[in-house]
N, C-alpha and C positions, 0 to 999 in steps of 0.2 A: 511556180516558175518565176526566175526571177528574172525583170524585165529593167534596164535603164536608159537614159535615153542619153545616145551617143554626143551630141550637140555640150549638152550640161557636163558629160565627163570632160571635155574637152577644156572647158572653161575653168572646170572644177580645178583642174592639173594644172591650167594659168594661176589660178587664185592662191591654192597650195603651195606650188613652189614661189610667186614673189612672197609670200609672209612668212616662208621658213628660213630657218636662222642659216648664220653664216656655216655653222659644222654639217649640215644636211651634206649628203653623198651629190656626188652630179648627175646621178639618174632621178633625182627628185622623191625616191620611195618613203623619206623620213622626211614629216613635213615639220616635227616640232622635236627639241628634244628638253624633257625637264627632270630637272637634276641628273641628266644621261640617262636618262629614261626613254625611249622610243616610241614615239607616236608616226603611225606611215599611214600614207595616203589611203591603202587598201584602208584601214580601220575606219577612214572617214566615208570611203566608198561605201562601205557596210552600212552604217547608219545611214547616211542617204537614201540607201536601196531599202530601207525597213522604213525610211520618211519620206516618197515619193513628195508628197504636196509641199513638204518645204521647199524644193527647187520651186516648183509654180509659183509658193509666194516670195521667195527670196532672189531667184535669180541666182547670178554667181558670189554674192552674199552667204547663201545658203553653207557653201563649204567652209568660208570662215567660221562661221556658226557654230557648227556642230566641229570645227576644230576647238574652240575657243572652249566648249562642253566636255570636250574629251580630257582636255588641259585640265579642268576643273575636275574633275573624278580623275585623272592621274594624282594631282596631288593630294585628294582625299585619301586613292590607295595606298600611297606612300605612307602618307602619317598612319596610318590603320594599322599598315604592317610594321612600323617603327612601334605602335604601342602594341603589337603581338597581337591584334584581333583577328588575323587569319587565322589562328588555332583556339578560337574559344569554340563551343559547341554549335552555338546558333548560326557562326560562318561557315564551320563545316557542315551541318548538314546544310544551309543553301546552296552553296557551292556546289554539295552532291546532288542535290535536285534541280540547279540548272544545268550541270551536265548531262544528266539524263536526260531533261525535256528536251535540249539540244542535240543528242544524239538521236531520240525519238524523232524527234523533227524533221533531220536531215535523213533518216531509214522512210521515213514518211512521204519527202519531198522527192525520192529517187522513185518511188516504188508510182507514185500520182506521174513523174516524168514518162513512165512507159505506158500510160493513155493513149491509144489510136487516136489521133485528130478527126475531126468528123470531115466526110466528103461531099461531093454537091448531092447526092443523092439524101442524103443524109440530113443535111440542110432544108432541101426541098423538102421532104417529110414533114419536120419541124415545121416547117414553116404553113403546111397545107391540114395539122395536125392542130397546130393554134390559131386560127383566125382570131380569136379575142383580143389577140396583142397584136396581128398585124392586117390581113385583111380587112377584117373588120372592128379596128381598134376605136378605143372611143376615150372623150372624159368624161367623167363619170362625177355629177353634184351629189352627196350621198347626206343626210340626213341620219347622224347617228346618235341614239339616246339611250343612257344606261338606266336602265327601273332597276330599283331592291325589291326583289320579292322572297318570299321562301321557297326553298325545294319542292315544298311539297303542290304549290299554287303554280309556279312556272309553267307545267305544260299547258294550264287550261289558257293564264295569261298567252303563252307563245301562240296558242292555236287562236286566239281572237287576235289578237296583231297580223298574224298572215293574213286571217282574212281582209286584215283592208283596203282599199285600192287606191288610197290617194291620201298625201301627207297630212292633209287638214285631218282627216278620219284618225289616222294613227297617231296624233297628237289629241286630238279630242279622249281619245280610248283611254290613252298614259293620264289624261289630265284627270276624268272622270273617276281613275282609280282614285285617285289620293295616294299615290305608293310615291315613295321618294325618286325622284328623277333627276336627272341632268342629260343636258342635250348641245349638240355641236354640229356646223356645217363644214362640210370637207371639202376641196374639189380637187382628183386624184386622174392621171393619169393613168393608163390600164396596166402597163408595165409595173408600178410601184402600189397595186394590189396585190395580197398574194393569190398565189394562181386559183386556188382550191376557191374563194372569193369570190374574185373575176370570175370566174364559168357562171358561177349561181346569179353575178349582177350582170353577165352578159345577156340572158334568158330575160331578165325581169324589164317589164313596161312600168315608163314613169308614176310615182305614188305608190307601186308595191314594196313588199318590204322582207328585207331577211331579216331572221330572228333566230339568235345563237343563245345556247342556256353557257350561265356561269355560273361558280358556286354561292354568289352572293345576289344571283338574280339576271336577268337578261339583255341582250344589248341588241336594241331595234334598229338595223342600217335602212332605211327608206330610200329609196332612189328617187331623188327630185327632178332631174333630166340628166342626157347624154349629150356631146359632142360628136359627131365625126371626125377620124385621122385617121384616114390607114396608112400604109406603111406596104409601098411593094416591096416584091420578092428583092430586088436588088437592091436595094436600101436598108435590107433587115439581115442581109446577108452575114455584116458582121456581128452584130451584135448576138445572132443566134449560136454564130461557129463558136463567140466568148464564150456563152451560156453552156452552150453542149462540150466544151474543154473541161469546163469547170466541171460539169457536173460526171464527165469522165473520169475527168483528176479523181473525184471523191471517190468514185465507182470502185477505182482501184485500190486506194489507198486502204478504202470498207474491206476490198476483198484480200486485198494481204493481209492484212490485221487480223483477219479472222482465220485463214491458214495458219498464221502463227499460234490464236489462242488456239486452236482443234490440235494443235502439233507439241502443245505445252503441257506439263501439272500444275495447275491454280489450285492450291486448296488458303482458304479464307480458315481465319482463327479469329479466336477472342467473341468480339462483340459482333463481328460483322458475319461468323461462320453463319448462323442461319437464314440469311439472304443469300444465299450462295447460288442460288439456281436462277434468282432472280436480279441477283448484281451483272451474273454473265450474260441476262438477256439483254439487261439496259446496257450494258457498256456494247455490245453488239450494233446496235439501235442506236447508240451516240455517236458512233462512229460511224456510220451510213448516213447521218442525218445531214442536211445542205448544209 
């Protein structure tokens, strides 16, 4: 959904029309013209809207800017096309595959706009559903250290690391190994853990420790201490109604996509035909994913 903030268009359409040339029309829609070429304010709106933080850092700057950018790839394209490079092969097929991702995108952005918004009920849920992020939110000092071990050692190593109940110990363990380590102190807010995470370090008392297996060996996150912050209901209200849009948006977007592949014929050739059952899992699965 695209969102801009009415104040900076305002400014923006001041900035636009004092720097555009004297031939601009008097509705102000053409803010530059080079070689009679046409540059209009919506195209600057565009890139704005796709660079939100440049307005924060620029101010009403910001439109010059990215007119000033525009200018510079108009006359890049000019010359391109004066030496014929819109018809060699390598422009054409880009060309045809940013059209499609752009029509993909815009079939993608309408189908995420018919998301139900979520209601106070709705919200309430959420919000009585995650205490870790707002009830009973906390920060979290995590102690995290990566050992190289082998596949085949990992579980015995993983299972003597939970057992231990306090930093000094889980540090003693890794040291006593001799196994290659590296180790780092964090301190995170509950929100900018991922969730799956957070549950398992919201359960855990200072000194315990989670331990996740990798392919190259394990990564011991120790929980040094917590903070308290919660976060009432009315304080969390917006940020949850964001979260749950968002993750609307996707809901839908996962679910028309997948009506369309069930309503399609995909058949894969070549090298990729024998993934075929398992291309159409993953791309199913990609397209669900946050």
């Amino acid at each position: 959904m695209r969102m801009f903030k009415l104040g900076c268009l305002s400014s923006l359409m001041v900035v636009l029309t004092a720097c555009g040339p004297d031939k601009a029309p008097a509705d102000g829609q053409v803010v530059a013209l080079v070689n009679e070429d046409e540059i209009s304010v919506h195209q600057v709106q565009a890139v704005l809207e796709r660079q939100p933080a440049l307005v924060g850092q620029l101010g009403q700057a910001a439109g010059e800017k990215v007119l000033q950018g525009l200018i510079e790839q108009e006359l890049a394209a000019q010359a391109a096309r004066a030496q014929k490079l819109d018809s060699t092969p390598k422009v054409l097929q880009a060309m045809a595959l940013a059209k499609r991702e752009i029509l993909a995108r815009e079939y993608q952005d309408r189908l995420a706009d018919k998301a139900v918004p979520p209601n106070t009920g709705d919200i309430d849920r959420y919000y009585d559903e995650h205490p870790e992020l707002f009830k009973d939110r906390r920060r979290y000092t995590i102690q995290e250290m990566a050992v190289k071990v082998s596949p085949a050692d990992a579980p015995a190593w993983r299972d003597r690391l939970k057992a231990t109940t306090s930093l000094a110990e889980a540090n003693e363990v890794v040291r006593a190994s001799g196994l290659p380590a590296t180790s780092r102190e964090m301190v995170e807010w509950a929100e900018n853990l991922p969730l799956a995470l957070l549950k398992q370090f919201s359960k855990l008392e200072p000194g315990h420790s989670l331990v996740l297996e990798r392919p190259d060996g394990l990564v011991i996150g120790t929980l040094v201490r917590t903070e308290a912050a919660s976060v009432n209901r009315r304080d969390a209200a917006q940020a949850i109604q964001s979260v749950m849009n968002n993750q609307r948006r996707r809901e839908a977007v996962a679910k028309g996509m997948e009506t369309l592949r069930q309503g399609a014929k995909i058949q894969l050739l070549g090298p990729y035909a024998k993934g075929a059952g398992a291309s159409a899992a993953g791309a199913s699965s990609a397209s669900s994913a946050p």
